[in-house]
NUPA-565729 format. One record per atom (N, C-alpha, C): residue in one letter; x, y negated, z negated. Coordinates in steps of 0.02 Angstrom, whole numbers, plus 50000, padded with zeros to 5 digits. Last residue first. Layout:
BEGIN
aXYZ
...
END
This chain:
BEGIN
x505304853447624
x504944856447579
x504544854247500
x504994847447809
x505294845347729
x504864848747660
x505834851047935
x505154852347886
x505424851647808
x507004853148008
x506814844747962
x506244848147948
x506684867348098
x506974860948102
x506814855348070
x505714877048118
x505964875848048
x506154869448052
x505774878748256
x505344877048228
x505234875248158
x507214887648253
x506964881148284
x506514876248252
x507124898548180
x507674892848174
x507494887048191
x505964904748233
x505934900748158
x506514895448152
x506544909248357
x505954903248352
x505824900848295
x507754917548286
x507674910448339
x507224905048357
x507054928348232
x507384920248206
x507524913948252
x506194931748334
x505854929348299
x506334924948250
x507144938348420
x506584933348461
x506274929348395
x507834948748398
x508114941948377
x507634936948392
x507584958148499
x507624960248439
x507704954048393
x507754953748637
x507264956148598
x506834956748532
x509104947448633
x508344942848627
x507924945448603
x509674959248619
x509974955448588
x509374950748580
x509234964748747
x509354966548694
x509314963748644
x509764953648839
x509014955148842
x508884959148776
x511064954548833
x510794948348815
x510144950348811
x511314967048880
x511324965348816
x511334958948799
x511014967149011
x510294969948972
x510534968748897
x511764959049103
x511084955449080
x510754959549028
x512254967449168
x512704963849156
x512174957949090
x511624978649223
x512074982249184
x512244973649139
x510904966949325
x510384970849276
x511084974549200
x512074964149409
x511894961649367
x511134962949305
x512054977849481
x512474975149416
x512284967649376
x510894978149547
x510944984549490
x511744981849438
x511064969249615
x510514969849566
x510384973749523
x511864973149697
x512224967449678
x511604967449606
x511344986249747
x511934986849725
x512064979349673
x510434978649836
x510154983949779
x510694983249724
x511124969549927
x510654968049869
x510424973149807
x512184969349994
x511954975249963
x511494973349925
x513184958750034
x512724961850079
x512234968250077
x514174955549932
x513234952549922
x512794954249978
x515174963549887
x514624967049889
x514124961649917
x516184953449868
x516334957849898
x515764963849931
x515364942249812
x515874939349861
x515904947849905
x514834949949687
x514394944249725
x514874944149794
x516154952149621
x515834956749644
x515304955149700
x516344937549562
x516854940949615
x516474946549652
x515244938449480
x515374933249543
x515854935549585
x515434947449402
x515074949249429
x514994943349478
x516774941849333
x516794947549369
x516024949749421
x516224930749274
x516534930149341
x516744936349370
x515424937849163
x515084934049209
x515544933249285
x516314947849100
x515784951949144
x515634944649212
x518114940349124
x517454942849069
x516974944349128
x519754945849174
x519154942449168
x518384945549138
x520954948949154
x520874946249094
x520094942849117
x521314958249248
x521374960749204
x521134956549136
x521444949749374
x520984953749345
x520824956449287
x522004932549313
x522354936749320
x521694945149326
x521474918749292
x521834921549370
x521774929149351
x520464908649206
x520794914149209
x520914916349295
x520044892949184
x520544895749153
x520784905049188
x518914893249270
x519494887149284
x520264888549250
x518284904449269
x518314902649343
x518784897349328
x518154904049130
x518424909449147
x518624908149232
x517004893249119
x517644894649087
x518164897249103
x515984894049197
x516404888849221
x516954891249176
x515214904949127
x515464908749198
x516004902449215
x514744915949003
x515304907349017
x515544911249075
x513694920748938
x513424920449024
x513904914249035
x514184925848826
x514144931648864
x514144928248935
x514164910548764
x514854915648769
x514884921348815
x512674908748765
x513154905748809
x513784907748797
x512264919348672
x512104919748741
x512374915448791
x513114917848559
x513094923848590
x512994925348659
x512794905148533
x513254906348538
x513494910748571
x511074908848484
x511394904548560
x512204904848554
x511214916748379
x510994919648466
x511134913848518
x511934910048304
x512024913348327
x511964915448400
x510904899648281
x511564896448321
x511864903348350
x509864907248234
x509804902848276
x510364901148332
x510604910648097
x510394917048153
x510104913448211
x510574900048041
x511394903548076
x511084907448101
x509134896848027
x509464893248078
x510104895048086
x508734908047930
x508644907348016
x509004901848065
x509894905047827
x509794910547851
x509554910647941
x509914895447730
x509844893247804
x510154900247835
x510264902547609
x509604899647598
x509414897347677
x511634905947618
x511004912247614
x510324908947626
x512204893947611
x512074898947688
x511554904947670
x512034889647470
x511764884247537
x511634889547626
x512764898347380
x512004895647387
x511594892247457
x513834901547427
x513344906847420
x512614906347383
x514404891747478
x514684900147532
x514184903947477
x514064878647444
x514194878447509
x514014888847541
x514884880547322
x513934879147304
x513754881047422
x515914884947326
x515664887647320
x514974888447337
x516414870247381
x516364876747435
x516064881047410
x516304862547247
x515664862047320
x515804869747384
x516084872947116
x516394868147157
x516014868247206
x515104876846973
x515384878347061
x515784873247070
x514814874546846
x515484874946870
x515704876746931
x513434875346822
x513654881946789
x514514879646809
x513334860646875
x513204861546788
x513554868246779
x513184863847000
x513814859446978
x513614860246889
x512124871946995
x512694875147023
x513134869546990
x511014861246995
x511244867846928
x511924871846935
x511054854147093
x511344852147022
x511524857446973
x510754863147184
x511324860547188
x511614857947128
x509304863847149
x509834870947164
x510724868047141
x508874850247165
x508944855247090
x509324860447117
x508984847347277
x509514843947250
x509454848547197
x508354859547410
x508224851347349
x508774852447317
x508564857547580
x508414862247525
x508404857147443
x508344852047686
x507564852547677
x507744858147594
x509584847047723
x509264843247703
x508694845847663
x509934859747800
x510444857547735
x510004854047696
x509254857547903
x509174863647876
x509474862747791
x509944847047992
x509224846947966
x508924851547904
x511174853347987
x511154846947938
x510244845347917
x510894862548088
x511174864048028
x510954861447986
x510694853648199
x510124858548183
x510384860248123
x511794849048225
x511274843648209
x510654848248175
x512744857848240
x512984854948178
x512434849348147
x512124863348362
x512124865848290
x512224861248250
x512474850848443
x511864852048438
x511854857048377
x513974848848430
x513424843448401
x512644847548397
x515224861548348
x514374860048415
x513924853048416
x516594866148297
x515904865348298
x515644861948379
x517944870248326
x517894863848325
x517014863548318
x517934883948372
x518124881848292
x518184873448269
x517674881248496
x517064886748437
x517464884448382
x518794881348584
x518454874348565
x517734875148514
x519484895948581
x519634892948554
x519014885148505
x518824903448685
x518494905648602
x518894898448575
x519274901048783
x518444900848803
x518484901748739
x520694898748791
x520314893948803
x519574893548815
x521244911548756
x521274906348696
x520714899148715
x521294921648855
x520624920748828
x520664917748765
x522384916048982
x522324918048905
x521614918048920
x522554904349073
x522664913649111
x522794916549044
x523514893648990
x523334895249075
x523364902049071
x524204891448887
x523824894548851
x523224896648951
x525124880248843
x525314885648876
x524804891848887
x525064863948795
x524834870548757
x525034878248791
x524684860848928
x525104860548888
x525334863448821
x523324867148937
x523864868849016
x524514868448981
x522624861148863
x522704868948860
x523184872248901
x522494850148905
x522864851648849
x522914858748845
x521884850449049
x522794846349017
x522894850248963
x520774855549005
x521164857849041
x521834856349039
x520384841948937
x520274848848898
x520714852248946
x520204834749040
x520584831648995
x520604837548949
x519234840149165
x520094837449168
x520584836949092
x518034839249063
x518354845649077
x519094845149085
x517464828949013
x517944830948977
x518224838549007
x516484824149129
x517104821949096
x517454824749073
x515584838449143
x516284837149183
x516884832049169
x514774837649023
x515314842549016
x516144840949078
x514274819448982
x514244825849023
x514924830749024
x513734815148828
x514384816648872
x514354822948917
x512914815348737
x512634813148808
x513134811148854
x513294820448629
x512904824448649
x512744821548739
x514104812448562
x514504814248607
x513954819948656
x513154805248471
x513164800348550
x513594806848594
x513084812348358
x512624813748395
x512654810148470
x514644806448315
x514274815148329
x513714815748362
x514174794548280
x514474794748341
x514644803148362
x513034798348181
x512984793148241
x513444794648288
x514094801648096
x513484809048109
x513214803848189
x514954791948080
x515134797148111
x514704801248140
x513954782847996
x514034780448070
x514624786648084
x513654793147893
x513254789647927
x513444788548000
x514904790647816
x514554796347828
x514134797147874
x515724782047759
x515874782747837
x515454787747872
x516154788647610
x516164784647673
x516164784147732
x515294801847567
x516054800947577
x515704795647635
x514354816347493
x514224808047511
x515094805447509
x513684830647556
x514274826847521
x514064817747530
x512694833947617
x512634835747534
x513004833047523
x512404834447765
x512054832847727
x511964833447657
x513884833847814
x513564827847812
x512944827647810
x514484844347745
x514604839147713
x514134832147735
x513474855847819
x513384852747751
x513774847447751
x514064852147969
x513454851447934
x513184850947857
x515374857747957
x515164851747950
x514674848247922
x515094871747913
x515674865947856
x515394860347864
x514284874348004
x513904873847960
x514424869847894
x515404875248111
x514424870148137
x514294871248063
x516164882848088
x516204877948087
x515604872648092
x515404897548058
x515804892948014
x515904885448020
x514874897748216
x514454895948138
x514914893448062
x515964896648287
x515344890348280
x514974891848238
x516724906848245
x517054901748239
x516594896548247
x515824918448277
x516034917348200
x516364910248193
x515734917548381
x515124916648365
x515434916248293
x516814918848466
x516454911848458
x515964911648424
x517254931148437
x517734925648403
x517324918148405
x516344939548511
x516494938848445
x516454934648412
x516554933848628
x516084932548598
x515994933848532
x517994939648662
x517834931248674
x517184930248624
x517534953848645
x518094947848609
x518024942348592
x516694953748746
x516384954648688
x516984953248648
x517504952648863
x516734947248832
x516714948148777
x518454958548857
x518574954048869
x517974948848838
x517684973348866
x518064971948819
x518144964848801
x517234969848997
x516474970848950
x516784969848887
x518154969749092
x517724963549083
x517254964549021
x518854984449066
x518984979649063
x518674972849053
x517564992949125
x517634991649032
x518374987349019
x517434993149252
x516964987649208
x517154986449130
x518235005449259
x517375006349285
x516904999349250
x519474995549279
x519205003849251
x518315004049235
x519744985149330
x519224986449300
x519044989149242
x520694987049423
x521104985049364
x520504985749322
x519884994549534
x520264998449487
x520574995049426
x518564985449572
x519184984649582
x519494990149516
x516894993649590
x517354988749561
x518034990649573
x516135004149639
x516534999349705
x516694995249660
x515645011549540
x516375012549563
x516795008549610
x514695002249476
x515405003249427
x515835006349470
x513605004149584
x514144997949572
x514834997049532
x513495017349559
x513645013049628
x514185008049610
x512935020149462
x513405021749433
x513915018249511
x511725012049509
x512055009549456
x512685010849439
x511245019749602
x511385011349624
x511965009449577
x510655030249575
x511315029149565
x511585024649593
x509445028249533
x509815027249461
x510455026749502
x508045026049627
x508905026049659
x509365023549581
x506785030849622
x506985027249572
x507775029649587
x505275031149721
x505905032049723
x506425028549687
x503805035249823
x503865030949779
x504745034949754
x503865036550029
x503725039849920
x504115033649899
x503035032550160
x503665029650121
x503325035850067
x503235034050338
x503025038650298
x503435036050222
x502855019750437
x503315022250387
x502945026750340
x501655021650577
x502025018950501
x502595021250470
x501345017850741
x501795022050700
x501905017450625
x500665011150834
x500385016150785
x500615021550738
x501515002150880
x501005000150837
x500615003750798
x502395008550978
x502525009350914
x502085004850855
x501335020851071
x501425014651057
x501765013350997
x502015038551104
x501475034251080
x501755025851076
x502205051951176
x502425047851181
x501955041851157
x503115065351095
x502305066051091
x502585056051129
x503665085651116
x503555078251101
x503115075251114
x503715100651011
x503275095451078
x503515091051052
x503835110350909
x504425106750971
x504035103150994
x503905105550731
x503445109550788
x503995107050852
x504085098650614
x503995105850601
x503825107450685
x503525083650648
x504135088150623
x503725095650594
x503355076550811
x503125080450775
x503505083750699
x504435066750902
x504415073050879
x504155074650817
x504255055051007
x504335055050938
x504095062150950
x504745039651106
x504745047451112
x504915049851037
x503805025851118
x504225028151086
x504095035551110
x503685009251194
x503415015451157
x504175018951143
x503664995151239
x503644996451149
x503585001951144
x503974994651356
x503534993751336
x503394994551273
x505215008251388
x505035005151374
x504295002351373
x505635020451225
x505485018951270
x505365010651298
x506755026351117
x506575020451114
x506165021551203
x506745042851031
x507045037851081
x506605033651097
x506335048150908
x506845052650957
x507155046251012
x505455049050763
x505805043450825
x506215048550854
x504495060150695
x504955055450687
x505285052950776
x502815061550588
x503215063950668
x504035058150654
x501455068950540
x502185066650528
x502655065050583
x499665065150563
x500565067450586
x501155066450551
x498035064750540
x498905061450504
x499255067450514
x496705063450634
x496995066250595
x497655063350593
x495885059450732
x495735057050638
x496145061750611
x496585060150851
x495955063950816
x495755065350770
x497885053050746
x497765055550814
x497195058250806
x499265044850682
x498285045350677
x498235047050739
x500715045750609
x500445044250667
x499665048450668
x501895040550504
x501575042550516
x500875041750554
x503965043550520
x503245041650540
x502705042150527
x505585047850462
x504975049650460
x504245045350485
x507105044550513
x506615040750507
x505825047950501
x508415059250555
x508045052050587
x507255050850518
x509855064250540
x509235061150506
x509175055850542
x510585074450664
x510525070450640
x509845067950587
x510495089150701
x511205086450669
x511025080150656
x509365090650764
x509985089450800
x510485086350766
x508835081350625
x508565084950683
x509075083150724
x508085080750460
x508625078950485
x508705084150571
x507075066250399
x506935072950426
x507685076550465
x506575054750274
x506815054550331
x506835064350361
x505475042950197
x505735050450224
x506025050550277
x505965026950130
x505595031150201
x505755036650188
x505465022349986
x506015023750011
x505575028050075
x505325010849853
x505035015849899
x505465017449943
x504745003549686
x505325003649740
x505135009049780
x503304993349697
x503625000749684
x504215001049726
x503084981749780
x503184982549690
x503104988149688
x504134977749926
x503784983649887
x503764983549824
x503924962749984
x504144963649973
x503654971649926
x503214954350117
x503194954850089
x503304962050040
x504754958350164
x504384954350151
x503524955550183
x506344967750133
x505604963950180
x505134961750149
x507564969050070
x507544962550126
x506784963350152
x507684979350033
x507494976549987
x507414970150015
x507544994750128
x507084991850081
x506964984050025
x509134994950136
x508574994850190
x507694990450175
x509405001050018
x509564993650043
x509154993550100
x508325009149912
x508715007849938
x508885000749971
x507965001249748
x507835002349801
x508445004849841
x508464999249617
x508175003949609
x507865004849704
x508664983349597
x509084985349559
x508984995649602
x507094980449621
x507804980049678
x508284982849656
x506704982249488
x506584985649549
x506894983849617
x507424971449435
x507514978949415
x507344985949459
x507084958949485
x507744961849485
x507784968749459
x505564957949470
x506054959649536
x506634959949519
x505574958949329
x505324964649357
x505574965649439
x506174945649323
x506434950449284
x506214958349336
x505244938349394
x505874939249421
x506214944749375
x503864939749308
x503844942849395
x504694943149393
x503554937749196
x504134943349192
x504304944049263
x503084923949194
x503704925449188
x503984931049196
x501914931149233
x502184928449275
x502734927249258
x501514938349102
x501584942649159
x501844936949211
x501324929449020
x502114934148986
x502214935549074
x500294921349028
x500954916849050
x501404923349051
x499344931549014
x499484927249088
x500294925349085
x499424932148874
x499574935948909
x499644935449008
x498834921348850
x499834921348829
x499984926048879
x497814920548894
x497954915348933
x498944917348910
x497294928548789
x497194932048891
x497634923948924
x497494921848681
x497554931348703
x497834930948750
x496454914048694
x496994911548672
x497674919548703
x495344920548743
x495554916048786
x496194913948774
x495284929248588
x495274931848660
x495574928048716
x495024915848521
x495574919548513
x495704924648576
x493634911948576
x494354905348554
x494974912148560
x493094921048550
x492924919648614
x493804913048610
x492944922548411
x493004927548433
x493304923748495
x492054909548378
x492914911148344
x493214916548379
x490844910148444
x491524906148466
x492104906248460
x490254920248374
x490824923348424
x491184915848485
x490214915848221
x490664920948258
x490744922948330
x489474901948289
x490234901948265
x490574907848256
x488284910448327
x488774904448371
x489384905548353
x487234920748264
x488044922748290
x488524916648321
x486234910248226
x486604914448179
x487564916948193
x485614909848346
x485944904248317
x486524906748273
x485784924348449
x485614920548413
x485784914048390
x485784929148629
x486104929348566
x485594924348514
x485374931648761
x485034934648721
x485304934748619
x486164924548841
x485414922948839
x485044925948791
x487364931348851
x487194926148836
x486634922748825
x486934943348911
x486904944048840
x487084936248837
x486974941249064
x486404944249022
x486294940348950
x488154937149081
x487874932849098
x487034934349049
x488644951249064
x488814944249016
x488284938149000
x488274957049164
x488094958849091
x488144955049031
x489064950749266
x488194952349266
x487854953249177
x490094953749234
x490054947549221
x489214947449236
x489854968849249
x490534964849170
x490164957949171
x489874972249384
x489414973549320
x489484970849265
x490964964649437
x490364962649443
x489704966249401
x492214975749373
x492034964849361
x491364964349362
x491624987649451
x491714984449354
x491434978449340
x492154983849570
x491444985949555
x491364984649477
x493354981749548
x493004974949566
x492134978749569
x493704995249518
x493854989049465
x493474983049486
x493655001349638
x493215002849561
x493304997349523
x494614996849710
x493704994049710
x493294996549660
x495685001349650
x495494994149646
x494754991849675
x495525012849648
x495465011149597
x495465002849595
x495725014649796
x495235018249776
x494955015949694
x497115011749817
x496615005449827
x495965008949823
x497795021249733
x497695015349722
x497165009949725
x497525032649820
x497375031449758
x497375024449720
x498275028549959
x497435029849944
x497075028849884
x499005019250036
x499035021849963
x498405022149945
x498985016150184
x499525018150143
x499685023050071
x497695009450200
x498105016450245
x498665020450224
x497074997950143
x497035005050106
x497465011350153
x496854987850222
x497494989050175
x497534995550125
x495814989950296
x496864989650315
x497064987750256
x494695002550274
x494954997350246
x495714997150270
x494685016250252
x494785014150307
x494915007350321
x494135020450124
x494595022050148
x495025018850206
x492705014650142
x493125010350091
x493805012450130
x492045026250178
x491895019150212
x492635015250208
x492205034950101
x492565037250176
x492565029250190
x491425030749983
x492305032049971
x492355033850074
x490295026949944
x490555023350004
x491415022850001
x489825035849875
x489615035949902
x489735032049960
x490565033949751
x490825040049784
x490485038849842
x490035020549729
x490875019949722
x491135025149779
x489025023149676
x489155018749729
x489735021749758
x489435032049558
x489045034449605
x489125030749684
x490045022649464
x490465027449517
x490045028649568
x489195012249447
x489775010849492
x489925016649517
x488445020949351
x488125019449428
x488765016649485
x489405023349252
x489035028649306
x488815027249370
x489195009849213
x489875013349248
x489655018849271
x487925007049172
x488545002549232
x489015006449269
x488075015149069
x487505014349119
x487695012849180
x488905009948974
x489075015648999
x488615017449054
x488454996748966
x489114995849011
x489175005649019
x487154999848877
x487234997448942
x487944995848994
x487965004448760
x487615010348828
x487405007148890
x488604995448712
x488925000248737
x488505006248790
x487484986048722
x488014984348768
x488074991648759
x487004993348595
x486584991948679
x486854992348715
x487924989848516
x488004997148518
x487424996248579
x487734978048520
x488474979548519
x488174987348537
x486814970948430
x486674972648503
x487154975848518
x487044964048306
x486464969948315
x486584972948378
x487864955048374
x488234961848324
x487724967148323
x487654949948505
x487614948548459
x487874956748437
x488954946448637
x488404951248644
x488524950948544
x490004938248704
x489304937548703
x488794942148678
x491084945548679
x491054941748642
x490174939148637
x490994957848769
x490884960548704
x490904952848659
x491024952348905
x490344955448858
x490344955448789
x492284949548893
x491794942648889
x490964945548864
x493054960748908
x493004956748829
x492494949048820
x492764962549016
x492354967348970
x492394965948904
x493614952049079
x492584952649090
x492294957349016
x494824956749068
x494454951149021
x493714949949021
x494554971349136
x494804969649060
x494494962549025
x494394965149259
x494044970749229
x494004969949152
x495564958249283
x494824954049276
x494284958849245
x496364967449309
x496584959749238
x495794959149229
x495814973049382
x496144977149331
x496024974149283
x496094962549510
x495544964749504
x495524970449405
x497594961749506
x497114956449497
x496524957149465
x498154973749559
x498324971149476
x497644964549461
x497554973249671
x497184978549633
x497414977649545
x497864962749728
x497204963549740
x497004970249677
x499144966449754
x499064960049712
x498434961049691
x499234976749811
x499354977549752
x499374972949722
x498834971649941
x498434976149914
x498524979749843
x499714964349972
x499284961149968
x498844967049915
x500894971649983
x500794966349924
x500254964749921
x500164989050053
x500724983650046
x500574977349979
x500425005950000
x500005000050000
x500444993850000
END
């Protein structure tokens, strides 16, 4: 089945679903168990329809391909229209009594069905890179494009594989494959399993496709890497070093700072945190030339000293998110600590960081995720193979492979899933880190 007809049938599915939650909001509480026999009423009769104009339906162009499918997508638009018939019903038949429960109901559902909208269109590019990741190459350049990865049959004849077909003749389906190009658009195509040839228009020839999950795209790409590599676990070592070292060196440092300039009081406190927050609107390319000098002088050209190193100098944007976090905790904690005899680093390493918990797990994951995806770093500082991280390795790879799309999508999927990981599981400090920000307790 092509896009159209799998847009048509995810479409139709969605609408099934939210229709049948539009009954169930309209329909008073006494009535609930009606509905349920009136939608089981519905659905019988859909099928019945349903079986009764299954040859009709079949024949449908966009149904030639994938029978089962588009067999379930007119069931589903048969649904809708019983769903919203039924709705339309029970709205008429509610009480005063039920308003505000099933407004409250009807608020949350919409609230529901509208997140759930947004997840599924953001996931569209995710979901195309994985299923390209999983096609052959042949397959991943057309348009409109296969949401099942798929793959032609092919048949192998006279020593060679040719192309599988499939060809409608006295209502009946052939297999047949290409033998030679005629002209006028036809074609000399061979039956498979049988000798005759057969000479037809190539308008009536399809692609015989199955559905087809190509895993070894993957182990693909780890071998057409360059041998200083070793199957990738050179660049994967290199990152996760680099990332290490930055994630411990910007939270230490983003949070030294950050407390003193929200717990210490020392002159000058103020108009520094001011000229800390102006360097925020320094674009990165100024200071690139002048960071490069020093690292050049320094000796440090073609090291991984110059992507972990500028992490122990803090962040304006942590060190701003920190200080908010510092602020919202109260002065009594702090006083009691200087009464039992802390000193300030103490009061700092095991009162003040346990308590800003989500916002270092905040800086974290962003440390993590711009250390894994430093692609300008490594492109200005490193030459040598042996010392480059996943991101410019998979740019180099881009250069040597990008006539492979499957292949180029199956590494960057290898190259992307422990940032995706890593989000997964972390999704929820991160939005508290955030959203926490200056709430004053």
């Amino acid at each position: 089945m092509n896009f159209v007809g799998w847009f048509v049938l995810v479409a139709l599915v969605y609408l099934a679903i939210g229709s049948g939650l539009l009954v169930w909001i309209e329909a008073a509480r006494r009535r609930r168990f009606l509905v349920v026999v009136e939608l089981v009423v519905g659905y019988v009769i859909a099928g019945l329809i349903f079986y009764m104009a299954d040859k009709t339906l079949q024949s449908h162009w966009f149904m030639s391909d994938l029978i089962i499918p588009t067999r379930f997508a007119w069931l589903a638009g048969i649904v809708c229209i019983w769903h919203w018939a039924l709705a339309a019903l029970e709205k008429k038949r509610f009480t005063w009594k039920d308003i505000k429960l099933r407004n409250d109901l009807s608020r949350q559902i919409k609230l529901h069905l509208a997140l759930a909208t947004g997840a599924i269109i953001f996931s569209i590019p995710f979901y195309w890179l994985i299923t390209t990741s999983l096609k052959p190459d042949k397959r991943t350049n057309l348009f409109p494009p296969d949401l099942i990865p798929m793959e032609q049959r092919s048949v192998r004849i006279g020593g060679e594989n040719r192309d599988v077909y499939l060809l409608r003749t006295n209502g009946r389906q052939m297999r047949v494959a290409k033998m030679a190009e005629l002209e006028n658009g036809r074609w000399q195509v061979k039956p498979v399993g049988k000798a005759t040839t057969l000479i037809v228009p190539s308008a009536r020839l399809k692609p015989d496709l199955r559905p087809v999950l190509l895993w070894r795209n993957y182990s693909d790409a780890l071998k057409f890497l360059p041998p200083e590599y070793r199957m990738g676990l050179t660049p994967l070592w290199n990152t996760i070093y680099v990332t290490l070292i930055t994630i411990v060196g910007t939270v230490l440092s983003s949070s030294l700072v950050a407390f003193s300039f929200a717990r210490l009081r020392w002159p000058g406190r103020d108009l520094l945190f001011v000229v800390l927050l102006a360097t925020m609107m320094i674009p990165g390319a100024v200071t690139m030339l002048p960071v490069f000098l020093i690292f050049r002088w320094l000796g440090w050209i073609d090291t991984l000293r110059p992507l972990w190193f500028p992490a122990l100098f803090g962040s304006a944007v942590n060190i701003f998110l920190l200080r908010q976090f510092f602020m919202t905790i109260p002065n009594d904690l702090e006083d009691a600590a200087k009464i039992d005899g802390c000193s300030y680093f103490t009061i700092y390493w095991k009162i003040m960081l346990p308590l800003i918990k989500p916002a270092l797990a905040a800086i974290t994951i962003f440390a993590f995720m711009g250390s894994w995806n430093n692609f300008m770093g490594p492109l200005i500082y490193i030459s040598s193979p042996e010392k480059m991280t996943l991101a410019y390795a998979l740019q180099l790879f881009q250069g040597m492979h990008g006539g492979e799309p499957a292949m180029m999508m199956a590494a960057a999927t290898l190259v992307m899933l422990p940032v995706l990981v890593v989000f997964f599981f972390t999704q929820r400090y991160m939005i508290q880190g955030v959203t926490l920000t200056g709430l004053k307790q």
